[in-house]
MIGU-390236 format. One record per residue: x, y negated, z negated of N, C-alpha, C in turn. Coordinates in steps of 0.001 Angstrom, whole numbers, plus 500000, padded with zeros to 6 digits. Atoms other than C-alpha are relative to their C-alpha. Last residue first. Layout:
BEGIN
XYZXYZXYZ...
***
This chain:
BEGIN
499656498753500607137113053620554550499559500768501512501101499017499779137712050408555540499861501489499593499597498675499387140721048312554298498198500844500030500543498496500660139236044932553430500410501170500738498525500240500863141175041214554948499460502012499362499329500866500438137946040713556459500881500021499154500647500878500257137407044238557706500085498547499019500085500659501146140364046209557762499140498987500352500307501211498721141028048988560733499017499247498556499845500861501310143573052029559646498968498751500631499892499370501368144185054690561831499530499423498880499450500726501204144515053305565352499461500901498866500752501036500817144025055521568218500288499548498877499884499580501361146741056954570347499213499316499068501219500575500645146455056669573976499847500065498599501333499336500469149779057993575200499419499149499671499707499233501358152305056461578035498382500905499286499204498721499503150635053678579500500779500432499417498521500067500652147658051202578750500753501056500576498998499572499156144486049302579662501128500524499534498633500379500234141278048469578292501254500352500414499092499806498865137840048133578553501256499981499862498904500349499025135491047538575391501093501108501200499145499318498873132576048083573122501028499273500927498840500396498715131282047144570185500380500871500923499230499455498635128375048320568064500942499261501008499775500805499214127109046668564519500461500827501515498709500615499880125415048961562175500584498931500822499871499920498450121635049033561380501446499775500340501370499847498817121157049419557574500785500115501828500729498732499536123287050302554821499023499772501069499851498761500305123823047076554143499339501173499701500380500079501420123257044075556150500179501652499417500584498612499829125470043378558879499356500228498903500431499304501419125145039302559282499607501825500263499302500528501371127195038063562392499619500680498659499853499172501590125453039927564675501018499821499340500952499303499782123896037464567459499964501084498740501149500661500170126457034599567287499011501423499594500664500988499433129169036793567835499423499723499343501819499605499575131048038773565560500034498679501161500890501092500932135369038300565110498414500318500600501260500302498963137449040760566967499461499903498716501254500662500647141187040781566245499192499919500228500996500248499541143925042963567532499395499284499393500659500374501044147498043774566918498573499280500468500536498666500444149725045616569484498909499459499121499573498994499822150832042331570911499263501213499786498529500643500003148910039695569800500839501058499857499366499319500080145032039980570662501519499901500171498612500869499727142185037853570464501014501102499645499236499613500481138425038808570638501438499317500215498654500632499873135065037953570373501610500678499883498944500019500840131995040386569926501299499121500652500746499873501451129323042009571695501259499288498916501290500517500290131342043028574546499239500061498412500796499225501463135266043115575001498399499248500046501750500930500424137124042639578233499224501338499393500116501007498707140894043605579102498859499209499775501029500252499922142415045043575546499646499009501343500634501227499804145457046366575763498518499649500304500978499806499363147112049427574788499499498340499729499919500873499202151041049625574358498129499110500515499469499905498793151101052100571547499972498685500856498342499804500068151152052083567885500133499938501483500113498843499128147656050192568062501945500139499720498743500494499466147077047437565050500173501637500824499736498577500165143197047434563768501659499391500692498522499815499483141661044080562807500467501382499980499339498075500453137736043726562076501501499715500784498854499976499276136918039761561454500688501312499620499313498814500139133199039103560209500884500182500874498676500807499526130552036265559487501003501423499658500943501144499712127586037299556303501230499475501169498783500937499995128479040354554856499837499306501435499533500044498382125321041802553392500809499249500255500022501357499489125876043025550106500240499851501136501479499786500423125716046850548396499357498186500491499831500448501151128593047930550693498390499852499610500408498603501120128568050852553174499881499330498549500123500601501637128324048006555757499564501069499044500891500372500743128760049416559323500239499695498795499504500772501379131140049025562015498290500275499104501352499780500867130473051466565288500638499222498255500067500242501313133138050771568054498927500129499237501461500331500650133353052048571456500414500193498497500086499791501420136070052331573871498822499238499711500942500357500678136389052869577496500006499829498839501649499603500526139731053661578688499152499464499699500766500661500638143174052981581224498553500894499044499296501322500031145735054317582682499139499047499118497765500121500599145313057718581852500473498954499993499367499584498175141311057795583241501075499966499897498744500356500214139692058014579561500427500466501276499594499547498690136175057970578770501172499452500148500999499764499389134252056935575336500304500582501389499266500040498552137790056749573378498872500868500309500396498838498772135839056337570051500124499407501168499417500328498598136184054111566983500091501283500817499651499175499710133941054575563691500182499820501600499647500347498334134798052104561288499707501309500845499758498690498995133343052509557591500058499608501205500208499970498483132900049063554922500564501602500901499600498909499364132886047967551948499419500352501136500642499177499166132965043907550860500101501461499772499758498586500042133933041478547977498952501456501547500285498809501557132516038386548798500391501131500609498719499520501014134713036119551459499517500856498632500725500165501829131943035694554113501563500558499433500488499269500374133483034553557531499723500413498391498636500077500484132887030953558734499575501674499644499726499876501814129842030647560602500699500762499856500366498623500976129938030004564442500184500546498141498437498747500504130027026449565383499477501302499849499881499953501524127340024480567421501258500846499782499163498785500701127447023037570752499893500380498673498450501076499992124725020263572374499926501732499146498544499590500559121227020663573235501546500000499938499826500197501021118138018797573988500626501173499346499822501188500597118064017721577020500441499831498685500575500859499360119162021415578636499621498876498911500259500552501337122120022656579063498697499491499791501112500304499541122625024632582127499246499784498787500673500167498861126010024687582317499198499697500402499112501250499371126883026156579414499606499840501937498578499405499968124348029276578898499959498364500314499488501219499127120656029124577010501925499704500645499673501330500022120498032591575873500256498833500828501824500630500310118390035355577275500713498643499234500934500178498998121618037611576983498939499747499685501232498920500227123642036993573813499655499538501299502016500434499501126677035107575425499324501021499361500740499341499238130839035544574514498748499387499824499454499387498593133764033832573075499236500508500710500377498865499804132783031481570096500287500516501496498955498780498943135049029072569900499605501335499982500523498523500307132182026233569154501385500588500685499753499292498524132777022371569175499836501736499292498478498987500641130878020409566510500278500820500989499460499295499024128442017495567055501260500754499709498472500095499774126757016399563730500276500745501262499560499168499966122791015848564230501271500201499962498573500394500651121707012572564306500737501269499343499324500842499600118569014323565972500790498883498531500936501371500226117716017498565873500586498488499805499953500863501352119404020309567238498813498732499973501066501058500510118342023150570148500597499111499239500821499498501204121559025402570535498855498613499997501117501259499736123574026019573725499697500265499005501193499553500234127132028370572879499007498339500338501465500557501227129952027947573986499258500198500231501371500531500256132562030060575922499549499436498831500240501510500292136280030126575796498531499623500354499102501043500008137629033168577479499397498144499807499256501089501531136339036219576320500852498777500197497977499509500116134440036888579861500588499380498950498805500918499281130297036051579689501280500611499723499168500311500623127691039179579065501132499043500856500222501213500297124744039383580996501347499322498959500762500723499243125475043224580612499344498446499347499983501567500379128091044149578196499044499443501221499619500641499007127319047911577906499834498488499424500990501802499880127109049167574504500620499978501631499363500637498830127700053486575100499720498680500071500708501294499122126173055577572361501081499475500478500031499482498424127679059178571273499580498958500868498841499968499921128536058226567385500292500329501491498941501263499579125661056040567426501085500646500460500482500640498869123100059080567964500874498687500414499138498510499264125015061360564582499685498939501306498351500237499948124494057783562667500677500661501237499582501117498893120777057659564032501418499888500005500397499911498924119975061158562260500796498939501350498890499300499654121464060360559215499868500519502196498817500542499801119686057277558972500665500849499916499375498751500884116104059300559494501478498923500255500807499388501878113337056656559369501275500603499373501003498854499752114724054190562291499865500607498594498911498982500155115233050649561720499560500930499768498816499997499504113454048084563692500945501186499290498711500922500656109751048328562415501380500522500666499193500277499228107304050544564616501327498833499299500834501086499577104257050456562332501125499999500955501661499831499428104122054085562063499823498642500521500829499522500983108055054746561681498800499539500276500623500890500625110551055130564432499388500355498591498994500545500998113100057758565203499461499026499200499694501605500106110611060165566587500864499572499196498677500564499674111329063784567027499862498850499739499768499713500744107656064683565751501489499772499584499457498514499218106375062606568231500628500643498864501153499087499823103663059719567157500594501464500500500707499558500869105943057455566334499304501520499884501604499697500378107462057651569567500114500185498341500147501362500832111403056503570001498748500146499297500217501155499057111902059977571694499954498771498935501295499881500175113464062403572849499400499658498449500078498512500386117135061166573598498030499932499556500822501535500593118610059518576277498767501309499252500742499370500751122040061230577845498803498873499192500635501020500798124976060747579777498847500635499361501753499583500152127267063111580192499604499190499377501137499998498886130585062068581314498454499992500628500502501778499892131703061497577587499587499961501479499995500108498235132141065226577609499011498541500079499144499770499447133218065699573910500347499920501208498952500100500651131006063771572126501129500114500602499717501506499607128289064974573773501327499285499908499701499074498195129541069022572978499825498260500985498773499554500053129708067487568857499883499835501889499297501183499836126070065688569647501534500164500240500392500684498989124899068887570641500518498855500410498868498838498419126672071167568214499555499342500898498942500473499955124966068762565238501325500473500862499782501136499330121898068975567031501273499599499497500192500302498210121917073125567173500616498184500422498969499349499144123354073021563671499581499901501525499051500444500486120560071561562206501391500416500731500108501728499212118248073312563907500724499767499625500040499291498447119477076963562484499808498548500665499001499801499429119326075675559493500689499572501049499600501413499947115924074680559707501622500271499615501235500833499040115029077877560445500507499025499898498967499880498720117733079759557744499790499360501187500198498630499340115559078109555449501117500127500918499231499730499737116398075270553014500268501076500758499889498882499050113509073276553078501644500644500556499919499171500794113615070722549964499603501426500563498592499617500926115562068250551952499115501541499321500790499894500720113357068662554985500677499835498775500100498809501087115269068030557743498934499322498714499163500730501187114303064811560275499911501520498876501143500407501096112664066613563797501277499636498730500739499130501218114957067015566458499741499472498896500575500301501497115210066150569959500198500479498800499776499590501601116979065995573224499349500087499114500420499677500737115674065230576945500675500562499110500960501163499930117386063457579989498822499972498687500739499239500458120617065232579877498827498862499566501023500789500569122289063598582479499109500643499435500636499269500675125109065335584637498736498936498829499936500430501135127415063360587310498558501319499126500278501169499965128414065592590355499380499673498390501345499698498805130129068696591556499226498604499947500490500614498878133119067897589433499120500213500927499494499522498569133590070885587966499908499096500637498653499960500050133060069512584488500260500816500934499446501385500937129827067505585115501331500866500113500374501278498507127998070231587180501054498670499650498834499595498860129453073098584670499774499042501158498525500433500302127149071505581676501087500239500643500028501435499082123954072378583652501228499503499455500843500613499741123370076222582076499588498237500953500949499084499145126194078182581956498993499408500716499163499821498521127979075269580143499474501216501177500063501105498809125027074234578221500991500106500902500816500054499482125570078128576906499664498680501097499590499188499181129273078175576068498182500176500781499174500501498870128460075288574355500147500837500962500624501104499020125911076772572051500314499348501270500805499089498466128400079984572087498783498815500238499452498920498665131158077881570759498518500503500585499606500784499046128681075657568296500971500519501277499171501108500386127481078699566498500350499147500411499789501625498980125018080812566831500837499735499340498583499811500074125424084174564505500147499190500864499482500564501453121846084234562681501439500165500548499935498451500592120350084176566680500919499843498609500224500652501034119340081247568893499944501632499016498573500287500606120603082331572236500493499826498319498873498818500246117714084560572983501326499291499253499349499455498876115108081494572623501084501254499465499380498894500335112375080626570103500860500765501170500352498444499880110587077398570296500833501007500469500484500199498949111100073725569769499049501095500440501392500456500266112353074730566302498969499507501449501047499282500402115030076423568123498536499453499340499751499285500796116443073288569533499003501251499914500896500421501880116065071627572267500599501034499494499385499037501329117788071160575670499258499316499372500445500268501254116611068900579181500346501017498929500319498796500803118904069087582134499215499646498604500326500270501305119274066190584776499575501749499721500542498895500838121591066296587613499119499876499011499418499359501694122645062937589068499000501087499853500501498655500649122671062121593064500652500411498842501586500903500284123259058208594583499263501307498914499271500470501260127271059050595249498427499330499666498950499077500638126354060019599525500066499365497975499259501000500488122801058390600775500793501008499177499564500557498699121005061376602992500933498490499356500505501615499741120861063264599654500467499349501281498827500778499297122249066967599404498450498971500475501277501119499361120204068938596730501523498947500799499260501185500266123493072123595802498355498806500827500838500328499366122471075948596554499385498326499440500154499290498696124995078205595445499233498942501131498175499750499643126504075927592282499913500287501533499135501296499209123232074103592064500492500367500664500193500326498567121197076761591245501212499521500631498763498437499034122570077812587941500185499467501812499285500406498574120564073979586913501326501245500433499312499034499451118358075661584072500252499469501633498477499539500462117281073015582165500444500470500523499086500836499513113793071536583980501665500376499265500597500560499041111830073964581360501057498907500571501174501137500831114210075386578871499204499542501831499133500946501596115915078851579521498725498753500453500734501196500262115200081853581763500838499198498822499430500755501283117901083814583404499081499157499783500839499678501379115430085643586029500927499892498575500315498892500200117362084853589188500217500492498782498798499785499092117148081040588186500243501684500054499286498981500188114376080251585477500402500359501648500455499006501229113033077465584346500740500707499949501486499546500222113459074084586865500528501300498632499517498841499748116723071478587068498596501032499619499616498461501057116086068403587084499892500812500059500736499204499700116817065585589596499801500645499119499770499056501014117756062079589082498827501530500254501316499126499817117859060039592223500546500801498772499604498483500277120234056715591452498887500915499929500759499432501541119018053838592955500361500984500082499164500405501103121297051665595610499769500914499145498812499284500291120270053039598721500488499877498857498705500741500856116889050972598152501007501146499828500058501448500270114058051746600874500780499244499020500390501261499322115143054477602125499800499027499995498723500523498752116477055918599919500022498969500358499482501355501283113530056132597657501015499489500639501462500821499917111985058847600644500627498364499498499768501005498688115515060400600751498748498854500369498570501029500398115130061257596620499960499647501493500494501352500917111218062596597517501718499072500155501491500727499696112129064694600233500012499064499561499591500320498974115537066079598908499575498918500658499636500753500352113325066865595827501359499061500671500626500954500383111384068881597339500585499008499601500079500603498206114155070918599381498477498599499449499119500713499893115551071949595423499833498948501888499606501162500558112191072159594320501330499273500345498500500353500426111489075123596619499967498686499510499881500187501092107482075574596273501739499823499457500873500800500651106693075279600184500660499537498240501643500413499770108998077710601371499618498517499185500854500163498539112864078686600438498390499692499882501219499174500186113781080063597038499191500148501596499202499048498733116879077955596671499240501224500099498984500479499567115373076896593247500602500605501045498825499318500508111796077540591942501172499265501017498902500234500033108698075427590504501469500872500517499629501269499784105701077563590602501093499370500197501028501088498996103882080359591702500507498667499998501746500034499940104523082478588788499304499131500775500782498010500045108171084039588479499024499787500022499203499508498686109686079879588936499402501466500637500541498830499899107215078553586098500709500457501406500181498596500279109054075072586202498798500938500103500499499382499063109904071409587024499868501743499554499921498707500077110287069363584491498972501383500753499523499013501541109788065984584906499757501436500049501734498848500883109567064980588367500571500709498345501374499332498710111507062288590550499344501035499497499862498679500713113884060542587428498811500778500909501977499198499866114091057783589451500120501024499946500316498209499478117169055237589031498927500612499819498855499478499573118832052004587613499894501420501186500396498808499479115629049960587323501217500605500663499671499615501610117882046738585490499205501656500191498633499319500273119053046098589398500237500361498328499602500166501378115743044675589875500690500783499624498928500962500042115502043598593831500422499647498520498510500146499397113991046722594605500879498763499547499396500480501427111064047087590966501969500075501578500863500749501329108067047084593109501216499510499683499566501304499241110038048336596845499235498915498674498774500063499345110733051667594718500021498333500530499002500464501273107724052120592773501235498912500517500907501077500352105300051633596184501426499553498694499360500825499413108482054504597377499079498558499407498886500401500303107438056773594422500651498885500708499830500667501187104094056506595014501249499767499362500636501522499388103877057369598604500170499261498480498989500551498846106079060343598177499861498822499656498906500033500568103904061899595099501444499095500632499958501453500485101160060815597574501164499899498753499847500954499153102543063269600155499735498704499075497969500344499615103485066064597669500090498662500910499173499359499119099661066252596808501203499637500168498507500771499560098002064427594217501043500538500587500280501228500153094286065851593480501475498770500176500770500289499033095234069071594702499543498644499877501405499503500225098334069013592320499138499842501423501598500582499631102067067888593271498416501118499429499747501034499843105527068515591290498973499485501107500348500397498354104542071882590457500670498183499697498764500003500218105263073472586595500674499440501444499725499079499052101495074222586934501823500320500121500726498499500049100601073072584047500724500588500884501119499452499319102403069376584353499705501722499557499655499557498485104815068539581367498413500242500837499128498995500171103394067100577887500499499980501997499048499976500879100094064899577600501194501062500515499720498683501314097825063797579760501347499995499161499654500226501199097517061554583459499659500637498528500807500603500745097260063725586650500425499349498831500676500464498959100510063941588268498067499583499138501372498753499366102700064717585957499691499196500783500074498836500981105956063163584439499421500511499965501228499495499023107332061028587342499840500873498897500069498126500214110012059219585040498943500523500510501303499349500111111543055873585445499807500995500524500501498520499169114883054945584236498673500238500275500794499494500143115612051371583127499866501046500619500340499286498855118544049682581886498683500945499634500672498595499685118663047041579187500010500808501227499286498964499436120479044055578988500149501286499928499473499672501261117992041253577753501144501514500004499943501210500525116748039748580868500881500498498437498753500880499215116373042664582513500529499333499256498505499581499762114449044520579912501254499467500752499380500594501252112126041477579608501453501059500021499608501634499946111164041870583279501025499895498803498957499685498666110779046206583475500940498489499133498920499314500671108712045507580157501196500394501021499487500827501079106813042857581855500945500987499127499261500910499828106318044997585083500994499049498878498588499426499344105547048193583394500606498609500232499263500028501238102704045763581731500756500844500433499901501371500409101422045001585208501014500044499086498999500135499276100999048870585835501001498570500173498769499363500444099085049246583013501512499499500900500325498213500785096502046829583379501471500375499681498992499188498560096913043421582777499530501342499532500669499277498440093622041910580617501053500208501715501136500250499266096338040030577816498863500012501464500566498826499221100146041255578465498124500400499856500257500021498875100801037870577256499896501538500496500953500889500129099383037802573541500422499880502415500549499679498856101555040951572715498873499326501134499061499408499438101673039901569437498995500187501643500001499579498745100459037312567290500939500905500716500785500957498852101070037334563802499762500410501315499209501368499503103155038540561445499671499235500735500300501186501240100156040979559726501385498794500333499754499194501239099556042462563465500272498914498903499689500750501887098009040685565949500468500882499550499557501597499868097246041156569918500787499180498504500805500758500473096453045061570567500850498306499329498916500931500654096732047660572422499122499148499867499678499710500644094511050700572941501360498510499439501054500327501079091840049718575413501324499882498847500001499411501625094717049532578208499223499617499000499340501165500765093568047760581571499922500711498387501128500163500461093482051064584024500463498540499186499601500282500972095855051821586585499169498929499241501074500715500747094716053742589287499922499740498605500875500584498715097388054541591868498793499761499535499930500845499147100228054395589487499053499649501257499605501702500142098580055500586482500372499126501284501702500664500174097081058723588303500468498598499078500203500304498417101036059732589756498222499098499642500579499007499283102005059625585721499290499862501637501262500325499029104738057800584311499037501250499993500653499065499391107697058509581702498611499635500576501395500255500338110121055690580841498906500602500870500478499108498895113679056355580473498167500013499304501490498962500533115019053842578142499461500705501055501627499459498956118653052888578632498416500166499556500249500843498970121084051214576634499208499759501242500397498991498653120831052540573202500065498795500788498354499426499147122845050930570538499304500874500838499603498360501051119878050360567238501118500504501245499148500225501394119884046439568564500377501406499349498574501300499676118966047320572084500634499876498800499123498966499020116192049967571417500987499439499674499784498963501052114590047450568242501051501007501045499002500349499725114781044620571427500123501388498782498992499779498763112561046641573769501289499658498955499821498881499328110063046968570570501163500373500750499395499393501462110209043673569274500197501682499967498383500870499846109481042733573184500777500249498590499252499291499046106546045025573377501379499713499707500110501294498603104812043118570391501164501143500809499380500699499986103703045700567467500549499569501374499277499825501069101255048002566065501172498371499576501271500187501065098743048832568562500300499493499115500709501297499718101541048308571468498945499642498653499781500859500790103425051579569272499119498489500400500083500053501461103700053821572104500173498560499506498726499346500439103718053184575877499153499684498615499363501291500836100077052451577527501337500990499140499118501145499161098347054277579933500805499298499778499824501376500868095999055529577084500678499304501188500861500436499970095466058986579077499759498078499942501108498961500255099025060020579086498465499365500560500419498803499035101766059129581512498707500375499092501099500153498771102089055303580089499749501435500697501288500322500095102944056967576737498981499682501679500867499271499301106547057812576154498419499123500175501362500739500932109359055571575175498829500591501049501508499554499167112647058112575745498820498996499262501250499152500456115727056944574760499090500015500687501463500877499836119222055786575931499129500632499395499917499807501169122972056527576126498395499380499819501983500025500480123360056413580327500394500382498172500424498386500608127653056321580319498348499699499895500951499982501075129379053933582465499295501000499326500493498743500986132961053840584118498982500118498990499912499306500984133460050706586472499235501151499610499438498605499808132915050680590101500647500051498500498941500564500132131853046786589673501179501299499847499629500764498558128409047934590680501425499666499974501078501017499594128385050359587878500557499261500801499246501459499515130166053789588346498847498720499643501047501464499697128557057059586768500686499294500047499793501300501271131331059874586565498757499240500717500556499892500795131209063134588182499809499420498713499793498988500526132434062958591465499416499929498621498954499431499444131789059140592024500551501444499149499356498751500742128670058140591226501253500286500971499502499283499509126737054661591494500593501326499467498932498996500106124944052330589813500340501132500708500523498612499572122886048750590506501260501373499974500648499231498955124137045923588874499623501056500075501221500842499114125816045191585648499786500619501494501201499605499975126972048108583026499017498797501086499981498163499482130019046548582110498621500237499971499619499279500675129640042444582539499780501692500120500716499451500466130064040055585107500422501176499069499175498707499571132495037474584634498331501542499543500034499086500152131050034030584566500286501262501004500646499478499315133120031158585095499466501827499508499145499659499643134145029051582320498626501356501196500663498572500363131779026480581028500721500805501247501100499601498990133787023177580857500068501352499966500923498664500275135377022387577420499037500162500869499302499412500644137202018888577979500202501729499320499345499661498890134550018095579981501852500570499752500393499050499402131828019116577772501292500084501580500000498193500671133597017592574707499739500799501071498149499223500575134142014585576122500217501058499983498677500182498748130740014326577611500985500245499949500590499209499547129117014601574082500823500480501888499413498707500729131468012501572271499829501295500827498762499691499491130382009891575389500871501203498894500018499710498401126668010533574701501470499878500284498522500185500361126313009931570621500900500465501943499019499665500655122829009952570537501395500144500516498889500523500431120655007229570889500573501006499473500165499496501320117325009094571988501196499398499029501203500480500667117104006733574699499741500155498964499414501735500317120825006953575469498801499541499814499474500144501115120350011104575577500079498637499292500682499788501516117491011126577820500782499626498666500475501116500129119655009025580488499088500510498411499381501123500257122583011163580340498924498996499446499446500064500796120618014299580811500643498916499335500965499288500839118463013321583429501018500158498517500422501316500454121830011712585198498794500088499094
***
């Protein structure tokens, strides 16, 4: 009656309005891929709805060092930040701590309230650190992000701990406990904190520190037993991420990488399908290993992450999660065998991703300030190196979290008044939008804009993300190779086989036999060119073979 009565004060058009909403009531939501809290079965990630998800995420470093504070705050607003992740097709961020932030968390000198658009960051005003976790925890929810957090020393600094320990004298194994569970009952009833990466890189195994099935005090694999049943306890739900330490009888390789262990000597959790692996990899430029030799090639790279933590994932033992990647943007006018040599490592990395869609993965890091970064100094939305981010789409995972079911949603929109009323067939929700239902005084439906008819070009790149025989994941990557942004957009592909589409995110769809259609949402209608692509994803069902389409024509335009 609120509604009714505002509208007949403001004189507008109240029984059109009614008509329309009852004639077009808001259809029940369907949650979307990637909602709730996640699970594992043998060596897949489940989300609450025991679908098939993949971690695809990045690293935003900072609260572990001194500063307390993640990158970029100096620069630009948290939330233009969280959504830059989101819009470039990551779905995670794994966000590295330190044990001296969480038990004395300072109020960050280093951020700051303005840049030349204006205000930023105006509510995380005298919180300390731990506060501002919260608000970036918050907004991630809200906008369909997952969150990993990362024990990454114990005192606060830069890089891994020294010792290669997962407690110091100043933070013993007991408050390492005590701080993870404080985490734990902080962020329990926020199902966007997926899991707890319990110590970054555990190592020096031959010197006192870090080792595996070793027995005593310094076994990591009975430490981390500890800690993951600790978190348990108080939320069965969260996934324990462990990593793997240095060196395994005396095969060394990357700090936290070398999971040999496992096979003999396996971390068993008092909650069953709650335990992922993590392995970190770099390249030679990182620094100088045996494998890295003028006759690498993608075989013996592979043949290495499979030695190394890539046999946990395809033996079924349990899911795998490479929690660290990087590499620096080539040089064009460095043509050394050195940079080579990189080059090839990440394009054998993404290839070996690629191929074991089981493995999730989030890559090092978003930082400015890292030599891997994707950003640039002030933090703007699109990253520096666009070859770089292409190779990072072709392995990303959209979940549809907050997402409504393609069946006949509208959209809420502010208007003003004598406003035309127009019905909407848009099919899905940006998350953080106003939803049907819960309208409030002053909104009513709009349309979605028509699609653009100038000359376009365009590149599709489709990918069977995980495939159980009856059904798969898929993931779309559309971008604009033209020299105009195309404004409104309808990609069509036609399948030779039987495959059906069940629920699509990011995107509308309609489908007539073998023949498909998916029109933008609201949210990325305009791709502009050459810049940030669009990402879809979907669920789908079929039998017989899987056979991907061939051909997929942007408004009426064959793609290249």
């Amino acid at each position: 009656m609120n509604l009714l009565a505002s509208l007949l004060e403001s004189g507008y058009h109240v029984l059109v309005l009614w008509m329309m909403l009852a004639l077009h009531p808001a259809p029940a939501v369907t949650p979307g891929l990637g909602e709730g809290f996640w699970h594992t079965r043998g060596s897949q990630l489940l989300d609450s709805g025991n679908r098939p998800v993949r971690i695809a995420g990045i690293n935003w470093y900072g609260f572990e060092t001194i500063k307390q504070v993640p990158g970029g705050l100096d620069v630009q607003d948290y939330r233009a930040i969280l959504d830059t992740i989101r819009t470039n097709g990551f779905n995670t961020v794994r966000i590295p701590l330190s044990n001296e932030m969480v038990e004395h968390p300072i109020v960050p000198a280093i951020i700051r309230f303005t840049n030349s658009s204006g205000p930023i960051n105006t509510d995380l005003k005298g919180l300390n650190s731990l506060q501002i976790l919260d608000r970036i925890v918050a907004y991630a929810r809200d906008h369909g992000l997952k969150i990993i957090l990362d024990n990454h020393r114990s005192e606060a600094g830069d890089s891994a701990s020294t010792t290669g320990l997962w407690f110091t004298q100043a933070y013993p194994e007991s408050a390492w406990i005590a701080d993870w569970q404080m985490l734990t009952r902080r962020y329990a009833d926020n199902p966007a904190v997926i899991g707890m990466d319990i110590r970054n890189e555990p190592h020096n195994a031959n010197a006192g520190g870090a080792c595996w099935g070793c027995g005593g005090a310094n076994d990591w694999r009975f430490a981390a037993e500890r800690g993951g049943n600790a978190i348990l306890s108080i939320n069965p739900k969260l996934l324990i991420f462990v990593e793997g330490i240095d060196v395994f009888e005396d095969d060394y390789y990357w700090w936290g990488g070398n999971l040999e262990g496992v096979r003999s000597f396996p971390v068993r959790l008092a909650v069953p399908n709650q335990l992922v692996y993590s392995a970190h990899d770099y390249g030679p430029a990182e620094s100088g290993q045996a494998w890295f030799t003028p006759t690498t090639s993608a075989a013996s790279l592979a043949a290495v992450w499979d030695k190394h933590w890539a046999y946990i994932a395809k033996d079924g033992i349990a899911p795998v999660w490479l929690g660290e990647f990087g590499v620096d943007t080539p040089d064009p006018a460095n043509q050394s065998p050195a940079q080579s040599l990189q080059q090839l490592w990440f394009t054998s990395i993404i290839q070996f991703l690629s191929q074991n869609p089981r493995i999730g993965w989030t890559y090092w890091s978003l930082n400015h300030s890292d030599r891997y970064g994707i950003l640039n100094a002030n933090y703007d939305s699109t990253p520096t190196d666009s070859d770089r981010q292409r190779a990072l789409a072709s392995i990303q995972f959209p979940l549809g979290i907050g997402q409504h079911s393609s069946r006949g949603v509208v959209y809420a929109a502010t208007i003003a008044p004598d406003a035309n009323l127009a019905q909407s067939t848009d099919t899905s929700q940006e998350p953080g939008q106003n939803r049907p239902g819960n309208l409030s005084d002053s909104t009513v439906v709009v349309p979605v804009p028509p699609p653009a008819t100038a000359p376009i070009s365009c590149h599709v790149e489709y990918t069977d993300l995980n495939d159980w025989k009856s059904g798969f994941t898929g993931g779309i990557v559309l971008h604009n190779t033209g020299t105009q942004a195309i404004n409104g957009w309808k990609l069509t592909w036609s399948y030779s086989g039987d495959q059906h589409i069940l629920e699509l995110w990011d995107g509308r769809i309609t489908q007539n036999g073998n023949a498909v259609t998916i029109s933008n949402a609201a949210w990325n209608a305009t791709i502009e060119p050459h810049a940030t692509p669009v990402h879809i994803g979907f669920n789908a069902a079929y039998t017989g073979k899987n056979q991907p389409p061939v051909r997929f024509y942007l408004n009426g335009t064959l793609c290249k």
